[in-house]
N, C-alpha and C positions, 0 to 999 in steps of 0.2 A: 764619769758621765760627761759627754759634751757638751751639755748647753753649761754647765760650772768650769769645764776648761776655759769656754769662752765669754763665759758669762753675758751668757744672751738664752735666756728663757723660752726664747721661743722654739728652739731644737726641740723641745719638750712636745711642742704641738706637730713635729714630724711623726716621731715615733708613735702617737696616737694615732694620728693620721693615715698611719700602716696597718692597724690592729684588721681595719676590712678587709686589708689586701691577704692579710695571711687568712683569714676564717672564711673567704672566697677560696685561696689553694685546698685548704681543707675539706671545702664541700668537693670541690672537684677529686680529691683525690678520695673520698668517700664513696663517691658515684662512680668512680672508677673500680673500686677495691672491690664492688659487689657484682660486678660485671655489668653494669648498667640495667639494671631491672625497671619496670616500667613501674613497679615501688616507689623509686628513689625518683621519677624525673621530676618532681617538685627543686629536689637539688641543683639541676641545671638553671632555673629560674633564680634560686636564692643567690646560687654565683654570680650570677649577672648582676642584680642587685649589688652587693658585695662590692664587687669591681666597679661597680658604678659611682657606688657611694664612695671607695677606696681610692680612687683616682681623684673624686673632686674634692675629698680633704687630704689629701697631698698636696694637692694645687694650692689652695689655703693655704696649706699648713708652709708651700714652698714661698707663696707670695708673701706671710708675713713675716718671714727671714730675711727676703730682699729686702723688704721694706726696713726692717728694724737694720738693716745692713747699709743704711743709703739710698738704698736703688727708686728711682724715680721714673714714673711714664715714660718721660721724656729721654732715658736711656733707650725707650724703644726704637727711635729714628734711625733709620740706617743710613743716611745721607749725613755726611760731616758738616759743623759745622761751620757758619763763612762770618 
């Protein structure tokens, strides 16, 4: 497990952080597998959600990696400094 090679716990909150994104490909490919019935378009709605949700705890889950890494705002500057 990565976050014990590195010993940094927070990798723990990526792999959560992902559980949306796959159970969004699943709805998707569920909706697909029945040839899009007008049944199933609730499924198109829950994807989005899904991904929606899936993306912003990634995001988290990527921010408090940098964070626990070092990484601070003020890396955001792109201008060097003087």
């Amino acid at each position: 497990d990565y976050a014990e090679a590195t010993d940094n716990p927070k990798w723990k909150g990526l792999t959560w952080g992902m559980l949306p994104l796959h159970a969004s490909g699943i709805a998707a490919c569920t909706y697909h597998f029945f040839y899009n019935p007008s049944s199933l378009q609730f499924l198109v709605s829950t994807q989005a959600g899904l991904t929606l949700l899936g993306n912003i705890t990634v995001a988290i889950a990527a921010f408090r990696i940098a964070l626990s890494n070092g990484w601070t705002i003020g890396d955001l500057n792109p201008f060097p400094r003087s």
